[in-house]
C-alpha positions as CSV (number, residue, x, y, z in Angstrom):
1,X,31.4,-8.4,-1.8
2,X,27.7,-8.0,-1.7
3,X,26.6,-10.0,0.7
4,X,22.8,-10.1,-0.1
5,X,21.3,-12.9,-0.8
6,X,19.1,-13.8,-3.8
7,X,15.8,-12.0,-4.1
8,X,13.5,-15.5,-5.0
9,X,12.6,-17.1,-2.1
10,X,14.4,-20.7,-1.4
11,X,13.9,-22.9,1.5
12,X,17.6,-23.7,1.5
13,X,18.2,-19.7,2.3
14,X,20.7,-20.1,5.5
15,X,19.3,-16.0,6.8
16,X,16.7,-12.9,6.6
17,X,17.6,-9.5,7.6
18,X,16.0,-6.7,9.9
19,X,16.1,-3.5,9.1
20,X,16.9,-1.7,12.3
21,X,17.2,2.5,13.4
22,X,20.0,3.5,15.5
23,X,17.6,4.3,18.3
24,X,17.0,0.4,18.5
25,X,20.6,-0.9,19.6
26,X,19.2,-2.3,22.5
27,X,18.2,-5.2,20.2
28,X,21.4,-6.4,20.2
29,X,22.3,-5.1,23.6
30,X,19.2,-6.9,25.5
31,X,18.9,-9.9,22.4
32,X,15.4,-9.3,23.0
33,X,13.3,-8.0,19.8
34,X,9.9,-6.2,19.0
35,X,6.3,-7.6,17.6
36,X,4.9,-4.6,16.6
37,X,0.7,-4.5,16.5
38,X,-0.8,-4.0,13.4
39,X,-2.2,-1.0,14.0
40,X,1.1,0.9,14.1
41,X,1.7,0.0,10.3
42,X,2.4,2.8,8.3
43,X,0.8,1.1,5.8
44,X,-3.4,1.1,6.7
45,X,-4.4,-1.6,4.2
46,X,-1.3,-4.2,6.1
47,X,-3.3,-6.9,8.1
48,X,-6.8,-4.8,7.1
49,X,-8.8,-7.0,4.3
50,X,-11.9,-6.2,2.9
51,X,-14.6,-8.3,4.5
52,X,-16.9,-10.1,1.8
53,X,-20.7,-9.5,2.7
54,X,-22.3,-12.4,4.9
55,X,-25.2,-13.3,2.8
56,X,-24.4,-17.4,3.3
57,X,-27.7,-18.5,5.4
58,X,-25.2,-21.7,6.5
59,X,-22.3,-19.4,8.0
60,X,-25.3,-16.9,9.7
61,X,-27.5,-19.7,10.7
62,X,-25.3,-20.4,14.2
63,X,-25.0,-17.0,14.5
64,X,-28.7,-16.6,14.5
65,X,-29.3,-19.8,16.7
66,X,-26.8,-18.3,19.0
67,X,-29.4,-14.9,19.3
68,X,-32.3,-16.7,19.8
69,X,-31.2,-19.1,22.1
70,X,-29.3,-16.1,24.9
71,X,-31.2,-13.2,24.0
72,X,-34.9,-14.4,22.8
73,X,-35.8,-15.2,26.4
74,X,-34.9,-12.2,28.0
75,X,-36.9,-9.9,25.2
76,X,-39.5,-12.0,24.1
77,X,-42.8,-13.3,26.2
78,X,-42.2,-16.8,24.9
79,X,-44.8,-19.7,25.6
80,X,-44.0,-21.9,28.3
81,X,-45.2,-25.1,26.8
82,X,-42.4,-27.0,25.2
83,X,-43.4,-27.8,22.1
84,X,-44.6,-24.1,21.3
85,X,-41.8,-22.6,22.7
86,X,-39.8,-24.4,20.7
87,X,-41.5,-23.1,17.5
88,X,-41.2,-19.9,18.5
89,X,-37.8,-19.7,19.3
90,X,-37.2,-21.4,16.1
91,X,-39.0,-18.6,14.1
92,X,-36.9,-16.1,16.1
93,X,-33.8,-17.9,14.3
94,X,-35.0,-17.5,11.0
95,X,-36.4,-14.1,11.2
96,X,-32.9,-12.8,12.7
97,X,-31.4,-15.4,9.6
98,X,-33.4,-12.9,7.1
99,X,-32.9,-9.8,9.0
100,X,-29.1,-10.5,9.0
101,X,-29.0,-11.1,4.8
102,X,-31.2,-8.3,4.6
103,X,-28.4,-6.3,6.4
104,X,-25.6,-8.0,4.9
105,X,-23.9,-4.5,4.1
106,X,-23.8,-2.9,8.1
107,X,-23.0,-6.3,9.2
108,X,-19.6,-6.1,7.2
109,X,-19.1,-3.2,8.4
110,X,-19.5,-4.5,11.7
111,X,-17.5,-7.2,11.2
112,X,-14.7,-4.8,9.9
113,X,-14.5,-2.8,12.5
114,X,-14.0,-6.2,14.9
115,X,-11.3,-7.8,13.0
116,X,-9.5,-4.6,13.4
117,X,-10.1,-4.3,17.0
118,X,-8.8,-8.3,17.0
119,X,-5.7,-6.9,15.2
120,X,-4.1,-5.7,18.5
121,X,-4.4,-9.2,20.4
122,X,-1.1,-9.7,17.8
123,X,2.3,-8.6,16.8
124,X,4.0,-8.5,13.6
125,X,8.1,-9.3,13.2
126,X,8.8,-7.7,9.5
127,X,11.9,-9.6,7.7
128,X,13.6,-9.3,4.1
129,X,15.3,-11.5,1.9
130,X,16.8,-8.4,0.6
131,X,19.9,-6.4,2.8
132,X,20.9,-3.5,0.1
133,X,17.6,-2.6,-0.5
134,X,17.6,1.9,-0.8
135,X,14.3,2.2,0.4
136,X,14.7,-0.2,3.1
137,X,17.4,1.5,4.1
138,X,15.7,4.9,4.0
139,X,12.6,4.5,5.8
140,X,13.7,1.8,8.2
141,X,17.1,2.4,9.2
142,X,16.2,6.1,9.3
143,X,18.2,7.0,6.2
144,X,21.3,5.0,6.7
145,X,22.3,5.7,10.1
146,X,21.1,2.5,11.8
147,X,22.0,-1.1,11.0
148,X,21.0,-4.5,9.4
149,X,20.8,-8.0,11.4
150,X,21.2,-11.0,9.5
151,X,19.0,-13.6,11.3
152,X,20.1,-17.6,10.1
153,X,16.7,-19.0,10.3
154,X,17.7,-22.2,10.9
155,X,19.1,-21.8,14.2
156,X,16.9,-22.8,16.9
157,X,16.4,-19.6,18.9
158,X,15.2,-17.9,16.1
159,X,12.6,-21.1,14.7
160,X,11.1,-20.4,18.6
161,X,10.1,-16.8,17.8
162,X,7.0,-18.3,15.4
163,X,6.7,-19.6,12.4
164,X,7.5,-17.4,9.0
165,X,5.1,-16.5,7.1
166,X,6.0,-15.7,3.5
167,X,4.2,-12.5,2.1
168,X,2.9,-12.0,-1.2
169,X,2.1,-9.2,-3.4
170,X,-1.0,-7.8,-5.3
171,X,-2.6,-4.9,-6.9
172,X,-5.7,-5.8,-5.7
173,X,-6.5,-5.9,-2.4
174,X,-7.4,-9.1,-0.9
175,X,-10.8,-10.0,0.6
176,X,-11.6,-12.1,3.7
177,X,-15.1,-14.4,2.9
178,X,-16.2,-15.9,6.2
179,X,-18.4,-18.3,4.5
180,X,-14.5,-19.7,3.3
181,X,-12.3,-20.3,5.7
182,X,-9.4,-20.9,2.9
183,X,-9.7,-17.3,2.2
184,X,-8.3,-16.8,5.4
185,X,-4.8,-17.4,5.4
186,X,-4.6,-15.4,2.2
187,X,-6.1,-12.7,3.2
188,X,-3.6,-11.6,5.7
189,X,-0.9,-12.2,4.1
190,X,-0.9,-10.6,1.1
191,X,0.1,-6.3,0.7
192,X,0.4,-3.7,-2.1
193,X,1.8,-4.2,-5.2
194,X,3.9,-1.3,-4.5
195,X,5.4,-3.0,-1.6
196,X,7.0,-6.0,-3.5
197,X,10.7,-4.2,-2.9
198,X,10.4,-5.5,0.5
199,X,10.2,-8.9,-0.5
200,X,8.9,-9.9,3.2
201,X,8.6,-12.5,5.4
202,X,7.1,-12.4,9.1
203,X,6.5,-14.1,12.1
204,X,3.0,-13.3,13.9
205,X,2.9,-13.9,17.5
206,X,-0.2,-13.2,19.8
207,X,1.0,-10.2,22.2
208,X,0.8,-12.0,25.5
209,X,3.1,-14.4,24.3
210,X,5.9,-11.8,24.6
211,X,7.4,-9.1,27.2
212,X,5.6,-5.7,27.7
213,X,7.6,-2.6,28.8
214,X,7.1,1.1,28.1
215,X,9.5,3.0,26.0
216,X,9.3,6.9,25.4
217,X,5.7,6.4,26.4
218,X,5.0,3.6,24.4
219,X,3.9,0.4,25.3
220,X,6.7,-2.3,23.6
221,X,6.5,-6.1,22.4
222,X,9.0,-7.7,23.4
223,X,11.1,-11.5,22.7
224,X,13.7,-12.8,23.1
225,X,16.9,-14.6,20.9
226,X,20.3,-15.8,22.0
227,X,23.2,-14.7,19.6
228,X,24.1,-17.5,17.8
229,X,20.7,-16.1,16.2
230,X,22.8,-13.7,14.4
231,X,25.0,-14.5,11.5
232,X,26.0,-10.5,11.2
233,X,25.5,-6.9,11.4
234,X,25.5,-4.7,9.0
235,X,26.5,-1.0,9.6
236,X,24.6,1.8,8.2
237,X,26.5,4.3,5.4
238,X,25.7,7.2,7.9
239,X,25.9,5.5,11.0
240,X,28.0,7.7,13.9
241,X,30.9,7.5,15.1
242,X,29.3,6.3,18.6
243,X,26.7,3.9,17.3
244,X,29.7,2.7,15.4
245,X,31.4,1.5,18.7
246,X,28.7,0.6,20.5
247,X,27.9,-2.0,17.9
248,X,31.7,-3.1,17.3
249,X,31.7,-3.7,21.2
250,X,29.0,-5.8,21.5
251,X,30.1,-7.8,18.6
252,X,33.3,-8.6,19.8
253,X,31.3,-9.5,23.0
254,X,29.6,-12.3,20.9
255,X,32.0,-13.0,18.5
256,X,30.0,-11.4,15.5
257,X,30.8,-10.6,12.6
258,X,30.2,-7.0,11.4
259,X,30.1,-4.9,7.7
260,X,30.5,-2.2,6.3
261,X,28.5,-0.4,3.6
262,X,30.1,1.1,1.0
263,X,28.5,3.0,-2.3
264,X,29.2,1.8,-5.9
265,X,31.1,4.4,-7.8
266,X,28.9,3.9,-11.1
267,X,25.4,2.3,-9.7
268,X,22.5,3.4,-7.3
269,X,23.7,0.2,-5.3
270,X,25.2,-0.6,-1.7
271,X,27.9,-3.4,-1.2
272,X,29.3,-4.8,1.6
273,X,32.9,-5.6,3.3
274,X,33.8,-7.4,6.4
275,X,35.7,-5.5,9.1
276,X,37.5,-6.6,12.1
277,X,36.6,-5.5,15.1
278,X,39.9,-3.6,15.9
279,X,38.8,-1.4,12.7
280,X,41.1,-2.8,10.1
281,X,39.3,-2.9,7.1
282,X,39.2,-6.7,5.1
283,X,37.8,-6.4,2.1
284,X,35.7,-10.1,1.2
């Protein structure tokens, strides 16, 4: 029986599933699971809006104040009577206000260029809705030799890793306006059109919330779930013989259940049936 579950979002779904490369069985070894940072997307436009030029005088205005107020005195011979210091510093603000429309186009740029630079304070975890996705299963279980985990959201251990975070889809990419905050949100979490297969959720958790470690020379993000976390494991069509076990083993240690993939005789579609973990197959 397929055991996918529908494709339209519902807030009664019981699971999500990770997509997972054989290389990565230490996720259910450890029970401990990666954020990755945005900057090690593969895709350069994920997390990476367009900034809208800053030409709003009220969102530059306490920018400029800021200027005038730290920097002015340090640059500027100001007067040292009150009253025309004062003035001065306040035609300091609006000259920086004007300079900083006038520039609106380098500022965004600027502005880009921090954002992304902000983007590694976080990590990303990637979910599905989907589990029999082909291309899912191609690029993210490295061609069918790794593994699916079915997550059930509702269990606590998982609810503690963040909050999800539904994704959305759009041929045009989305635009971050400072001058609205609403556009916020929105603006990070939308991707590609030509990534609605994934049909995504995520959980976004700032990196010093979670355990750091190197692997293969690689700094890794790091949190962790209990089992009960898991409602199964999926095994890959190609997975090995070894990678077979090792996951078999560790299921039985947690009392899991695992399945297996099989490929439709007359579609370009995976299904899915139970096994035991003595190996004896159980078709559901």
């Amino acid at each position: 029986m397929d055991a996918s579950p529908q494709s339209s979002w519902s807030s009664k779904l019981p699971s999500l599933f990770k997509y997972v490369p054989p290389a990565r069985i230490d996720v259910l070894e450890r029970l401990k699971i990666a954020f990755t940072p945005p900057s090690r997307f593969n895709d350069p436009f994920d997390q990476n809006p367009a900034i809208a030029p800053v030409t709003e005088p009220a969102v530059l205005w306490p920018m400029a104040k800021s200027f005038a107020k730290h920097c002015a005195p340090q640059f500027l011979d100001l007067p040292t009577e009150e009253r025309a210091r004062k003035k001065a510093v306040r035609k300091v603000q609006t000259d920086v206000l004007k300079q900083m429309i006038a520039d609106a186009e380098p500022f965004t740029a600027f502005l880009q260029d921090q954002l992304t630079q902000l983007g590694d304070q976080f990590g990303v975890l990637c979910l599905s809705t989907v589990s029999n996705s082909l291309l899912m299963w191609a690029h993210y279980a490295a061609s069918h030799e790794g593994f699916l985990i079915e997550f059930s959201i509702e269990q606590p251990s998982f609810q503690e890793l963040g909050k999800l975070v539904r994704i959305s889809y759009s041929p045009t990419r989305p635009i971050y306006d400072p001058g609205k905050s609403k556009s916020t949100s929105y603006a990070y979490q939308v991707k590609g059109a030509d990534w609605a297969y994934e049909s995504e959720y995520r959980i976004v958790r700032f990196l010093h919330r979670c355990e750091s470690e190197e692997k293969n020379g690689v700094k890794i993000f790091l949190c962790p779930f209990s089992a009960e976390a898991i409602k199964a494991i999926y095994l890959g069509h190609r997975i090995t013989k070894t990678n077979r076990e090792r996951i078999l083993a560790i299921a039985r240690m947690h009392s899991l259940r695992v399945f297996e993939t099989w490929l439709s005789r007359t579609h370009f579609v995976l299904g899915f049936r139970e096994i035991r973990s003595a190996e004896t197959s159980n078709t559901v």
